[in-house]
PDBQT receptor file of N, H, CA, C and O in Angstrom, charges set to zero:
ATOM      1  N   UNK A   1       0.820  -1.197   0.000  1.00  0.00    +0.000 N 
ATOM      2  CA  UNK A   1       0.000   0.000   0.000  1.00  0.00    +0.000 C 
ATOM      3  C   UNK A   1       0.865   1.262   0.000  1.00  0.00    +0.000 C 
ATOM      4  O   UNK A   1       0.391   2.383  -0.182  1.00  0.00    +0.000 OA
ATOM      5  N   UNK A   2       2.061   1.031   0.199  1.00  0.00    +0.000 N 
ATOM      6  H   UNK A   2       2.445   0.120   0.346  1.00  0.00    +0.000 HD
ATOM      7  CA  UNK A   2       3.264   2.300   0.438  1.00  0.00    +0.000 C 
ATOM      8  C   UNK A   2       3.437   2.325  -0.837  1.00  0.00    +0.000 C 
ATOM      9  O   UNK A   2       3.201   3.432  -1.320  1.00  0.00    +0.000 OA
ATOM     10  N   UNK A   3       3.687   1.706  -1.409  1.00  0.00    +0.000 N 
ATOM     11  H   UNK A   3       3.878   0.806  -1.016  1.00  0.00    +0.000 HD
ATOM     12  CA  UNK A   3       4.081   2.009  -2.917  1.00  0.00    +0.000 C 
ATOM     13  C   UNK A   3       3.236   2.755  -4.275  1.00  0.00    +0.000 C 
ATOM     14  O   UNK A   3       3.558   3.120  -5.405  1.00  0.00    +0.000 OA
ATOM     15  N   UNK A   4       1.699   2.742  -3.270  1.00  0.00    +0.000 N 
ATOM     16  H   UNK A   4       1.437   2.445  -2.351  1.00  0.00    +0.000 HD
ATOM     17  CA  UNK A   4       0.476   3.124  -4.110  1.00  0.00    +0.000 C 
ATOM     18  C   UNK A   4       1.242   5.439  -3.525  1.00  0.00    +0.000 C 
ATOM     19  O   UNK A   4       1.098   6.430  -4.241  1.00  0.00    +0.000 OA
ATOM     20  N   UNK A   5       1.817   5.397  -2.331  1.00  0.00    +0.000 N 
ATOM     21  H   UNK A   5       1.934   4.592  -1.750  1.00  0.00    +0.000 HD
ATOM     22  CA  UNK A   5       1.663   6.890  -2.331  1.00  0.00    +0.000 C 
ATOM     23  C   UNK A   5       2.810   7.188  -3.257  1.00  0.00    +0.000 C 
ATOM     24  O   UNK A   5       2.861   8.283  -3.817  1.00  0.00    +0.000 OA
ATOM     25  N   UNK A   6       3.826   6.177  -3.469  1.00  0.00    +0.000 N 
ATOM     26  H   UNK A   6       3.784   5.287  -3.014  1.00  0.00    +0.000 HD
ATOM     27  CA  UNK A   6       5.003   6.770  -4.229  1.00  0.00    +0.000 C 
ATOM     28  C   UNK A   6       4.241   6.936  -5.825  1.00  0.00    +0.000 C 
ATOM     29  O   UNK A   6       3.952   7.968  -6.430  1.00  0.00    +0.000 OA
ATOM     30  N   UNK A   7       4.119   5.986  -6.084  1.00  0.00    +0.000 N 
ATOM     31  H   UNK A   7       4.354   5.147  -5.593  1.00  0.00    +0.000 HD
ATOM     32  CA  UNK A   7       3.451   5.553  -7.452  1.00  0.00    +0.000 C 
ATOM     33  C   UNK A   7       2.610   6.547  -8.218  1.00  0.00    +0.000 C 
ATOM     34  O   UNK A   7       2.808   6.816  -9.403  1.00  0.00    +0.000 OA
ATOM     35  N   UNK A   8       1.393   7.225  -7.262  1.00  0.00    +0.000 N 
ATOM     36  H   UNK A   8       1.232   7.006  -6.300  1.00  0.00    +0.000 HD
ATOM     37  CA  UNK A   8       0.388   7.932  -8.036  1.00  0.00    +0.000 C 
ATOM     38  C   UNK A   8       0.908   9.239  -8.052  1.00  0.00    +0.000 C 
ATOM     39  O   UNK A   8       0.115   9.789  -8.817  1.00  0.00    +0.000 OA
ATOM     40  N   UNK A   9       1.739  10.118  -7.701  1.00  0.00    +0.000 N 
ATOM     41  H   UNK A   9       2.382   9.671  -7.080  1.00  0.00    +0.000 HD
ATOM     42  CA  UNK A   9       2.608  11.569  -7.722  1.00  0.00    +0.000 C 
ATOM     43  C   UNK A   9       3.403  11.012  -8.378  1.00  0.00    +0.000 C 
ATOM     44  O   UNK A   9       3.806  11.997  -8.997  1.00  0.00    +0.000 OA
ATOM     45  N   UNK A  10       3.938  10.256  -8.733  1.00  0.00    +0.000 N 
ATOM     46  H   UNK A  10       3.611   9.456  -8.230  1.00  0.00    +0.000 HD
ATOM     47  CA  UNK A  10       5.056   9.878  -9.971  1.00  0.00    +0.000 C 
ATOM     48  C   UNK A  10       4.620   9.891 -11.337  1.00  0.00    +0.000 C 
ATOM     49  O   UNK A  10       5.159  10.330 -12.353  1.00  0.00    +0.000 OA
ATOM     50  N   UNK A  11       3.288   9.187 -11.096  1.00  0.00    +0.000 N 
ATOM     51  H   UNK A  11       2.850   8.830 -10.271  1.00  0.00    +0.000 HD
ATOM     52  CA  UNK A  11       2.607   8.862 -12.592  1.00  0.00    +0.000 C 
ATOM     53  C   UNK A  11       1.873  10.364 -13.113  1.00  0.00    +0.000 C 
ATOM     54  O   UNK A  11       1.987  10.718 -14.286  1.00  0.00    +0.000 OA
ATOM     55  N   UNK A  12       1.114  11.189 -12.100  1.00  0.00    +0.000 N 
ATOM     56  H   UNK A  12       1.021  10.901 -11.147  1.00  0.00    +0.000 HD
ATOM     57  CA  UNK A  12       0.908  12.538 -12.700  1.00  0.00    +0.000 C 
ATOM     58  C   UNK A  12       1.831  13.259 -12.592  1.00  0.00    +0.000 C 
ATOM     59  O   UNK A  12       1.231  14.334 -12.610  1.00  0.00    +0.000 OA
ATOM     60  N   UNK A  13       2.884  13.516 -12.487  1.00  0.00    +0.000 N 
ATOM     61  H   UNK A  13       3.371  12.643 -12.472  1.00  0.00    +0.000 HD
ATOM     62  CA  UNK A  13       3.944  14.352 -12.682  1.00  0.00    +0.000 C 
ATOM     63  C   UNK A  13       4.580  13.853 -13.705  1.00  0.00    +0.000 C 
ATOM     64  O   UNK A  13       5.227  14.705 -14.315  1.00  0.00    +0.000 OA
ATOM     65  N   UNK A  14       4.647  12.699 -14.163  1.00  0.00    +0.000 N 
ATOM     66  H   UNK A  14       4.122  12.007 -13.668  1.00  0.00    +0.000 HD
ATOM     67  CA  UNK A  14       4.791  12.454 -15.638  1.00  0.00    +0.000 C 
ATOM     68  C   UNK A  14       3.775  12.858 -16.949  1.00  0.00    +0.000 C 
ATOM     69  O   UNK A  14       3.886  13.083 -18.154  1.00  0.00    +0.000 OA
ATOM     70  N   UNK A  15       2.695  12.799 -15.889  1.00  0.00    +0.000 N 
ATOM     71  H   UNK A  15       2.606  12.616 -14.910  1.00  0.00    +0.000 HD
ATOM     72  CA  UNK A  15       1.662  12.729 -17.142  1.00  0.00    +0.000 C 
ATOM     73  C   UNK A  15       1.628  14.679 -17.582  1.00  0.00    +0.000 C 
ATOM     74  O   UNK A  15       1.353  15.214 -18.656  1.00  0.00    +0.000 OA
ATOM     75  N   UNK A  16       1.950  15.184 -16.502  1.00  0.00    +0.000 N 
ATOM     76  H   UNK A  16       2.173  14.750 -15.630  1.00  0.00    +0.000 HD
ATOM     77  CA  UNK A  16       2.226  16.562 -16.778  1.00  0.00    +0.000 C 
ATOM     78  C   UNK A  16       3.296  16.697 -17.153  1.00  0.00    +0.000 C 
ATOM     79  O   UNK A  16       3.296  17.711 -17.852  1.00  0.00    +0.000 OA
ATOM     80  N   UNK A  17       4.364  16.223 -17.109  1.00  0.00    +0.000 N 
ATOM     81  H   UNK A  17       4.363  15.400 -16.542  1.00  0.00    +0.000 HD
ATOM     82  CA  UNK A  17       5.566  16.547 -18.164  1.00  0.00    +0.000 C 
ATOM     83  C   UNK A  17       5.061  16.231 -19.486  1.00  0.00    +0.000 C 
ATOM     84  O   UNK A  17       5.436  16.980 -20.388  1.00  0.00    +0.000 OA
ATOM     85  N   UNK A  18       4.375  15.384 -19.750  1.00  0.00    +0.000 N 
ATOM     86  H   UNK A  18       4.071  14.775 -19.017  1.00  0.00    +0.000 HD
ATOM     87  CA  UNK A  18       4.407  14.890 -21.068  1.00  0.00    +0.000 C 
ATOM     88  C   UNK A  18       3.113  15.847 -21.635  1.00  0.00    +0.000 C 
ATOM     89  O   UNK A  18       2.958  16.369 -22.738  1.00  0.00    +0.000 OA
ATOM     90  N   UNK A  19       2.270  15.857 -20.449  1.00  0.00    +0.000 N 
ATOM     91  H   UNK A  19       2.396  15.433 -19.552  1.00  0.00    +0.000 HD
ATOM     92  CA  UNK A  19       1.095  17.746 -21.382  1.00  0.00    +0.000 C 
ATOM     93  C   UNK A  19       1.756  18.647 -21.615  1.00  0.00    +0.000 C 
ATOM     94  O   UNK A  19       1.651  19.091 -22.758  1.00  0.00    +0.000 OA
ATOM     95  N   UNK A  20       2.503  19.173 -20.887  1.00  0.00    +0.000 N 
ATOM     96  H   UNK A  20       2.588  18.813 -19.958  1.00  0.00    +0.000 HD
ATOM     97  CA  UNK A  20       3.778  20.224 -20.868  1.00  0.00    +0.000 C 
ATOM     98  C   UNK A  20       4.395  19.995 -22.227  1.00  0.00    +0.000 C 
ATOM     99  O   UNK A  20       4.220  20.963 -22.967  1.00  0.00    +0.000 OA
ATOM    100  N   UNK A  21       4.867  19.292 -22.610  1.00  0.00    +0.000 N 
ATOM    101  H   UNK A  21       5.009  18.506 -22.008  1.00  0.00    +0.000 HD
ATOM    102  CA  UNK A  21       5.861  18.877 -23.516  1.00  0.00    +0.000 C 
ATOM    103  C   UNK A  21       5.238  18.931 -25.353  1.00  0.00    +0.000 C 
ATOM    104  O   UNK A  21       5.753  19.225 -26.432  1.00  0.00    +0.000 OA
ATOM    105  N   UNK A  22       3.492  18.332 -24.758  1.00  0.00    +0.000 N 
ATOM    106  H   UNK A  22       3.074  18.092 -23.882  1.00  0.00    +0.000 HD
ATOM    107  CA  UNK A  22       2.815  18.605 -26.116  1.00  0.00    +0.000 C 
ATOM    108  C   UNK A  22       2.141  19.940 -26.619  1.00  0.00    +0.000 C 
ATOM    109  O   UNK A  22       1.652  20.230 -27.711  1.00  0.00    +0.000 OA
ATOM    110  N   UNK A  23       2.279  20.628 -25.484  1.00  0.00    +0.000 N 
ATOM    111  H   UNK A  23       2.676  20.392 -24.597  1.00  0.00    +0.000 HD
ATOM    112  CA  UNK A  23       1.523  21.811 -25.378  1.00  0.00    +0.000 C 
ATOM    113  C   UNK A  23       2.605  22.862 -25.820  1.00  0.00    +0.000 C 
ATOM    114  O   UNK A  23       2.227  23.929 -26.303  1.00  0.00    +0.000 OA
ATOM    115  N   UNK A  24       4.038  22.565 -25.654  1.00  0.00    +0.000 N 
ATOM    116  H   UNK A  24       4.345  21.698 -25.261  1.00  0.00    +0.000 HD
ATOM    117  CA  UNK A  24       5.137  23.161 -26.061  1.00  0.00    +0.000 C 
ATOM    118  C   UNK A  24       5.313  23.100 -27.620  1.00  0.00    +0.000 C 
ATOM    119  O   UNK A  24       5.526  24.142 -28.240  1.00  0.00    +0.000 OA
ATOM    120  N   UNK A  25       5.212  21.710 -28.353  1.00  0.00    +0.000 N 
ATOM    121  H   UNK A  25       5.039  20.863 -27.850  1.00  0.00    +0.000 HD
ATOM    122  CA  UNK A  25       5.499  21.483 -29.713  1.00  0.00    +0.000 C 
ATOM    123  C   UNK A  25       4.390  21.705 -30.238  1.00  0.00    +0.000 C 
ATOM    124  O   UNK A  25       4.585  21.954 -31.427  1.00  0.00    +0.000 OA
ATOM    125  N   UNK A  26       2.798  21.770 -29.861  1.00  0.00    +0.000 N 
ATOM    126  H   UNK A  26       2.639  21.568 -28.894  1.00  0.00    +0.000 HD
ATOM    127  CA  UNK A  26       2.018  22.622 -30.737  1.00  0.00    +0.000 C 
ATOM    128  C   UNK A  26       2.083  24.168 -30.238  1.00  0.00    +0.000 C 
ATOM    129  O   UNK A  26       1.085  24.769 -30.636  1.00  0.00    +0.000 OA
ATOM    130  N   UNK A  27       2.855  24.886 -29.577  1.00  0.00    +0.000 N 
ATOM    131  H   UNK A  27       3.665  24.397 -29.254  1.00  0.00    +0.000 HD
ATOM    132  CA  UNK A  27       2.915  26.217 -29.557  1.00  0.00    +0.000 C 
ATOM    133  C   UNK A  27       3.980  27.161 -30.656  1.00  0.00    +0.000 C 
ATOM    134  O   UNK A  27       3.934  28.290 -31.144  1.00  0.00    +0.000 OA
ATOM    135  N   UNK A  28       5.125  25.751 -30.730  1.00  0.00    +0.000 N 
ATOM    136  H   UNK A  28       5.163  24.834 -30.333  1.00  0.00    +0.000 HD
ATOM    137  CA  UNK A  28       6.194  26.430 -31.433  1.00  0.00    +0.000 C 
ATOM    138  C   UNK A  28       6.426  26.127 -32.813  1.00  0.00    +0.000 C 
ATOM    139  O   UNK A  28       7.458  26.070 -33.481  1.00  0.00    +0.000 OA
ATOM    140  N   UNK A  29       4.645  25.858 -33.202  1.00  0.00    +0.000 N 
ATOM    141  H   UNK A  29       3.806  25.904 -32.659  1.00  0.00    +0.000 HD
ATOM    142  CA  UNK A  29       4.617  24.685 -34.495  1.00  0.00    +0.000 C 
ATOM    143  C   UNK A  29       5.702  23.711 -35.016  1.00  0.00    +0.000 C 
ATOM    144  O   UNK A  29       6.011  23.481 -36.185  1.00  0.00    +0.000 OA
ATOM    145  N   UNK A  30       6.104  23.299 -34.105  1.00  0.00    +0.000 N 
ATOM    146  H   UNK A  30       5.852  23.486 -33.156  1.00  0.00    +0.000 HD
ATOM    147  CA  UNK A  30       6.207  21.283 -34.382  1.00  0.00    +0.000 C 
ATOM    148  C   UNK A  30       5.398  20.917 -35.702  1.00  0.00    +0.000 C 
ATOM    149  O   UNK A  30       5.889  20.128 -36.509  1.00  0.00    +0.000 OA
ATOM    150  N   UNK A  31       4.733  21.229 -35.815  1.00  0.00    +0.000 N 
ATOM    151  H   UNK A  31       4.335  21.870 -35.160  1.00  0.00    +0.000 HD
ATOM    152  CA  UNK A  31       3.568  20.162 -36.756  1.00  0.00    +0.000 C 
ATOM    153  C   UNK A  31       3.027  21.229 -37.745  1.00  0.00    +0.000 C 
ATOM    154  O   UNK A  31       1.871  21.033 -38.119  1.00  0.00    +0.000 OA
ATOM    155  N   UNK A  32       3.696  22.387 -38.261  1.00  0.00    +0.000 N 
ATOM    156  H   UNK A  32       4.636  22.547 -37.958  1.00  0.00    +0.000 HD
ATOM    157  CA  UNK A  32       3.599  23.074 -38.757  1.00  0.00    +0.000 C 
ATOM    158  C   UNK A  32       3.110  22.512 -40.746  1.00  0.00    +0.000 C 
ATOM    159  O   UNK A  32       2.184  22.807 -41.501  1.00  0.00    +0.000 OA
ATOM    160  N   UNK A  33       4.467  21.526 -40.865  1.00  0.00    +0.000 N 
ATOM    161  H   UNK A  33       5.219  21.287 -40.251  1.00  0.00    +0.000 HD
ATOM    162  CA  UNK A  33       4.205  21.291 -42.210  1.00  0.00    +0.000 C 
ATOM    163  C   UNK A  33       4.828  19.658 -42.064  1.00  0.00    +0.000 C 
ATOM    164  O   UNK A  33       5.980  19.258 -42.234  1.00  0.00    +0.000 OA
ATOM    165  N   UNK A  34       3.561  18.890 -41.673  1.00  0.00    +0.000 N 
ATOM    166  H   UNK A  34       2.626  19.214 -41.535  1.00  0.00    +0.000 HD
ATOM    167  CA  UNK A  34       3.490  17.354 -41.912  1.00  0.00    +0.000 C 
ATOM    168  C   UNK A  34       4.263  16.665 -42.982  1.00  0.00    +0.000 C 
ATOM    169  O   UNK A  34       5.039  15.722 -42.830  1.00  0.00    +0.000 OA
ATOM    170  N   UNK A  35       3.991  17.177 -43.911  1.00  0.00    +0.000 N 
ATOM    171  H   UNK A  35       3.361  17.944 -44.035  1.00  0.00    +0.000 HD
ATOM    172  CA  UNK A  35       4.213  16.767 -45.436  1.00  0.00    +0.000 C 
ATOM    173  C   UNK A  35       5.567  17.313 -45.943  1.00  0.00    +0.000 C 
ATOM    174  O   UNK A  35       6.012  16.518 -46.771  1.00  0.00    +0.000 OA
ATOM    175  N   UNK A  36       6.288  18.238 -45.783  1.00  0.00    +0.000 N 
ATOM    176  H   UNK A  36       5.927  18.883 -45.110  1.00  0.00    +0.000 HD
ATOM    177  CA  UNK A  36       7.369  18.962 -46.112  1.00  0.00    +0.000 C 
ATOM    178  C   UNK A  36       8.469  18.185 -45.954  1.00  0.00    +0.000 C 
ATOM    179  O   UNK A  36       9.390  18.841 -46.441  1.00  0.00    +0.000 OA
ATOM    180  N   UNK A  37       8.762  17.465 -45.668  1.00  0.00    +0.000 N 
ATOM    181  H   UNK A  37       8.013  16.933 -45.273  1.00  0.00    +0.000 HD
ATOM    182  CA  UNK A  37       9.996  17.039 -45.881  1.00  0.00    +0.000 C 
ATOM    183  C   UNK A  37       9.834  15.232 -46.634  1.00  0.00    +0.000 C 
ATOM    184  O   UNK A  37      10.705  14.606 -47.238  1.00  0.00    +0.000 OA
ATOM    185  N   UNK A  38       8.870  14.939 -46.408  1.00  0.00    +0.000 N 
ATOM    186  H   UNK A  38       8.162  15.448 -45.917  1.00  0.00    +0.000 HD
ATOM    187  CA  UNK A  38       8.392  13.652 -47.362  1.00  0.00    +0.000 C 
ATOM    188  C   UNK A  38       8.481  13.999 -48.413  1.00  0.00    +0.000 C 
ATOM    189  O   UNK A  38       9.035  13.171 -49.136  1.00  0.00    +0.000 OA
ATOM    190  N   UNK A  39       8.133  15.034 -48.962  1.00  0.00    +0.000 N 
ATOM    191  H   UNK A  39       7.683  15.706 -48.374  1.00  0.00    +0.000 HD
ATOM    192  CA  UNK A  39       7.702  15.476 -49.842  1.00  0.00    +0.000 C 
ATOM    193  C   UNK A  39       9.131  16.089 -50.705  1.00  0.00    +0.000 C 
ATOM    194  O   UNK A  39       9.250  15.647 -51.848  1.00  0.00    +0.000 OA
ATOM    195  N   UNK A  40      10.137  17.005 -50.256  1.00  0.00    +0.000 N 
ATOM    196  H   UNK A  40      10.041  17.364 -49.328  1.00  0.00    +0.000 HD
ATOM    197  CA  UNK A  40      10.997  17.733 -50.626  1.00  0.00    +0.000 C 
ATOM    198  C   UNK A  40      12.298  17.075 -50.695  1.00  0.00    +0.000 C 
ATOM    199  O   UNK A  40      13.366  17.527 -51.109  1.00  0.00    +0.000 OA
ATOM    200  N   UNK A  41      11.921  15.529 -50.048  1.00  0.00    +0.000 N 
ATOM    201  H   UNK A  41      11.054  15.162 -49.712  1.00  0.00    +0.000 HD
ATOM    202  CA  UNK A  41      13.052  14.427 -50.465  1.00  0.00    +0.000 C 
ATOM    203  C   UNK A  41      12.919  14.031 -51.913  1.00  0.00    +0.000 C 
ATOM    204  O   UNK A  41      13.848  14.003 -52.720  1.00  0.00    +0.000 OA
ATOM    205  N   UNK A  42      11.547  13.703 -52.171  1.00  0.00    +0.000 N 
ATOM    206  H   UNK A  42      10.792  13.726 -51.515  1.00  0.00    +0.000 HD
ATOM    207  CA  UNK A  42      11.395  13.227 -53.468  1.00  0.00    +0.000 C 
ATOM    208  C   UNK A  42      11.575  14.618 -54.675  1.00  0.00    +0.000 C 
ATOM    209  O   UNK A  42      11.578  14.268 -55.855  1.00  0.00    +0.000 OA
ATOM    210  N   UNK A  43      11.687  15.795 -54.447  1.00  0.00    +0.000 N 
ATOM    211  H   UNK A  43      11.684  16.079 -53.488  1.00  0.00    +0.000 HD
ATOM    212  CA  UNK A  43      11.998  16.864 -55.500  1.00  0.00    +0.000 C 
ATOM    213  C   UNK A  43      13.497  17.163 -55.667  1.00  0.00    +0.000 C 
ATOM    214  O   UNK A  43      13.844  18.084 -56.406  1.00  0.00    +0.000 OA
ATOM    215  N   UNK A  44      14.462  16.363 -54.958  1.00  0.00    +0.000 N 
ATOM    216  H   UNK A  44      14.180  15.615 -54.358  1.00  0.00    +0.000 HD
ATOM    217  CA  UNK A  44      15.754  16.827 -55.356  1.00  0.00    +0.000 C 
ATOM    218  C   UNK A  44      16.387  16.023 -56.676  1.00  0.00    +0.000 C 
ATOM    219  O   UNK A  44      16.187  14.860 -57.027  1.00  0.00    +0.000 OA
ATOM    220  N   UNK A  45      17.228  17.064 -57.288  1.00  0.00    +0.000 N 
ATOM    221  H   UNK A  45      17.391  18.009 -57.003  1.00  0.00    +0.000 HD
ATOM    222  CA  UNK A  45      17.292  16.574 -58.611  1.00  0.00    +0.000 C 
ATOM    223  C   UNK A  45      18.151  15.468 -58.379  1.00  0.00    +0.000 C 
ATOM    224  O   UNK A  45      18.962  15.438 -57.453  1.00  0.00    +0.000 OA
ATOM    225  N   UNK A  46      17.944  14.339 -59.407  1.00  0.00    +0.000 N 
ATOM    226  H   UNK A  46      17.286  14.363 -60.159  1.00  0.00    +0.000 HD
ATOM    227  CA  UNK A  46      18.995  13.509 -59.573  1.00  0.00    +0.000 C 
ATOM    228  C   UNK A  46      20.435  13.469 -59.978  1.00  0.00    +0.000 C 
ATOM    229  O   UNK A  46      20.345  13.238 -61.184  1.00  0.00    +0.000 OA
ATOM    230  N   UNK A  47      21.533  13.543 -59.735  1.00  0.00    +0.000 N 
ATOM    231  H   UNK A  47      21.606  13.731 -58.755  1.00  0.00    +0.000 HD
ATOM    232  CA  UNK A  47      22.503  13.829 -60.383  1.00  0.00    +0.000 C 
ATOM    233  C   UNK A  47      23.616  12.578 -60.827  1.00  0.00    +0.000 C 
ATOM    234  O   UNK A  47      24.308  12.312 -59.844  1.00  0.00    +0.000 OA
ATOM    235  N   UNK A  48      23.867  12.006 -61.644  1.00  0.00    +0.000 N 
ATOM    236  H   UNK A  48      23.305  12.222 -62.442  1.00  0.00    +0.000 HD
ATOM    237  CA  UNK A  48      23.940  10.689 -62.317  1.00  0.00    +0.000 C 
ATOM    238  C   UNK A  48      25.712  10.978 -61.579  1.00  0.00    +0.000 C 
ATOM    239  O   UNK A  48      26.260  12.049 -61.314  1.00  0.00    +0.000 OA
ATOM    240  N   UNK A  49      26.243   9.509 -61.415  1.00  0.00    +0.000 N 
ATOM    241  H   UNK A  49      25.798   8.639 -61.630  1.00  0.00    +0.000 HD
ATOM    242  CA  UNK A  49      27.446   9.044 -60.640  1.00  0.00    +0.000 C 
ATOM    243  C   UNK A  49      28.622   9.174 -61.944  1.00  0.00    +0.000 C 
ATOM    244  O   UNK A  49      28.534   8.535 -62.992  1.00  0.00    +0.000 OA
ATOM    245  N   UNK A  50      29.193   9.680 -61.771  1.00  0.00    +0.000 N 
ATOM    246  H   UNK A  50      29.264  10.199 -60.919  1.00  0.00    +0.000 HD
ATOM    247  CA  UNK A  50      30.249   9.433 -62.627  1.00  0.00    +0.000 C 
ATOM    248  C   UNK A  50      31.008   8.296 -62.330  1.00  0.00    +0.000 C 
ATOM    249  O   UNK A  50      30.872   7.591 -61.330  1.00  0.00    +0.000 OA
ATOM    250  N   UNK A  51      32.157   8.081 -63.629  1.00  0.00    +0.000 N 
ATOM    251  H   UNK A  51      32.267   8.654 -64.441  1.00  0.00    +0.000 HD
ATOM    252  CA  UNK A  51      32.477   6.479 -63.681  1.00  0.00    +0.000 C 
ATOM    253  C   UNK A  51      33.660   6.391 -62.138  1.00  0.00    +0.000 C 
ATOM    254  O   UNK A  51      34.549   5.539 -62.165  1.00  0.00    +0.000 OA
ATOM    255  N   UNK A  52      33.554   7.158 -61.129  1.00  0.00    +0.000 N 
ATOM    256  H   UNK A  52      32.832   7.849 -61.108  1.00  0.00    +0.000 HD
ATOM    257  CA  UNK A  52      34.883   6.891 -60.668  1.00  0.00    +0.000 C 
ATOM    258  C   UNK A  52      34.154   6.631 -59.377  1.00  0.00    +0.000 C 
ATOM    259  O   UNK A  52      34.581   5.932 -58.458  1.00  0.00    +0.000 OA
ATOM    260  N   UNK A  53      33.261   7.129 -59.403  1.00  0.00    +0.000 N 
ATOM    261  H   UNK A  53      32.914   7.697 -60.150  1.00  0.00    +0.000 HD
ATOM    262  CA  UNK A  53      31.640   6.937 -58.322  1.00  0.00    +0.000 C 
ATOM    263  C   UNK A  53      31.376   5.776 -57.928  1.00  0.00    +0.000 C 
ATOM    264  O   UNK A  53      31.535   5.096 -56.914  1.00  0.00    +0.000 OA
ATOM    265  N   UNK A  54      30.716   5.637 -59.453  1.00  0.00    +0.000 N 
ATOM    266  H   UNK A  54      30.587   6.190 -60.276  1.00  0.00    +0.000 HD
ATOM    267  CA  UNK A  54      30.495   3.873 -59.705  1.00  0.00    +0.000 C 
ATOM    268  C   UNK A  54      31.543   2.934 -59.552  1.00  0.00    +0.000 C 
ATOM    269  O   UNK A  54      31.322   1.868 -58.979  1.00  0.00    +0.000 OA
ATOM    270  N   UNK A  55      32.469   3.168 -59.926  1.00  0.00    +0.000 N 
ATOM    271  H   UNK A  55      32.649   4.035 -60.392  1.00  0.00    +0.000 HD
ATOM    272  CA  UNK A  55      33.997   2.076 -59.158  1.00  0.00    +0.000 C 
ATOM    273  C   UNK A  55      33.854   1.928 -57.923  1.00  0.00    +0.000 C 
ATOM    274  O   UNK A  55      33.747   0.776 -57.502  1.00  0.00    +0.000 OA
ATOM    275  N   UNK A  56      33.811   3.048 -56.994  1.00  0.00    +0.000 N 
ATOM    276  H   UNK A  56      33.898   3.984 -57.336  1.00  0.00    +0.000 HD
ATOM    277  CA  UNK A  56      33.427   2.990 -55.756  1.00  0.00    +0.000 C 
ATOM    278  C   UNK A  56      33.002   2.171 -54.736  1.00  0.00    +0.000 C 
ATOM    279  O   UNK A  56      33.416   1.608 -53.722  1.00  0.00    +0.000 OA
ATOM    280  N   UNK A  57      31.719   2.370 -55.597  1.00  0.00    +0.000 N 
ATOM    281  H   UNK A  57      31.382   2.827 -56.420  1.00  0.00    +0.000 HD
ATOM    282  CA  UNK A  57      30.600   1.222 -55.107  1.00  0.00    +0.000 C 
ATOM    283  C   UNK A  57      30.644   0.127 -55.426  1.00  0.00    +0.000 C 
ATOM    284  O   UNK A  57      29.942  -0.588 -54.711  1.00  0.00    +0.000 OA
ATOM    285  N   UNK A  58      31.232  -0.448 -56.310  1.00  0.00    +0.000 N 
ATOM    286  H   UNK A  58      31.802   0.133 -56.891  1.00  0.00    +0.000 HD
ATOM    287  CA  UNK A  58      31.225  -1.780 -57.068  1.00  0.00    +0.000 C 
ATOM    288  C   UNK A  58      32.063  -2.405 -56.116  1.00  0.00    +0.000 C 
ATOM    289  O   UNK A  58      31.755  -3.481 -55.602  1.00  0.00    +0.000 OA
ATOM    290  N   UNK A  59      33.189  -1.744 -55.828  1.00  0.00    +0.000 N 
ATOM    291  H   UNK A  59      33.439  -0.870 -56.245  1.00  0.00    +0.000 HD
ATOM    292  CA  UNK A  59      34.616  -2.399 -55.017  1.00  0.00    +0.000 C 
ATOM    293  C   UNK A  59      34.121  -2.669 -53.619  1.00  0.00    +0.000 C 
ATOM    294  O   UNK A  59      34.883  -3.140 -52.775  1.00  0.00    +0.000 OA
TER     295      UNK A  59
C-alpha cells in the first residue's frame, strides 16, 4: 500500500511533463508542415554518378 503513495505523484507528474511537452510542440509549431519534408526528399534533382563513383561502389 506504500508504494500506491510513491506511485500515483510519480505517474501525474509524468503525465504533466508529457502535457507540458505537447503543449510546447504545438505552440512552437512542431507540426507546422506534416508533409514537407516527405515530400521535398522526393523533389531533389537527380545527379547521375560518374564512372569513378560507380567504381566505388562496385569495389
Amino acid at each position: 500500500m506504500t508504494a500506491i503513495t510513491y506511485l500515483v505523484p510519480i505517474s501525474i507528474g509524468l503525465a504533466l511533463i508529457t502535457f507540458i511537452g505537447v503543449l510546447w510542440t504545438v505552440r512552437t509549431n512542431q507540426y507546422g508542415d506534416p508533409d514537407g519534408n516527405s515530400v521535398w526528399i522526393l523533389d531533389v534533382d537527380d545527379v547521375p554518378l560518374s564512372q569513378e563513383e560507380k567504381d566505388k561502389i562496385q569495389s
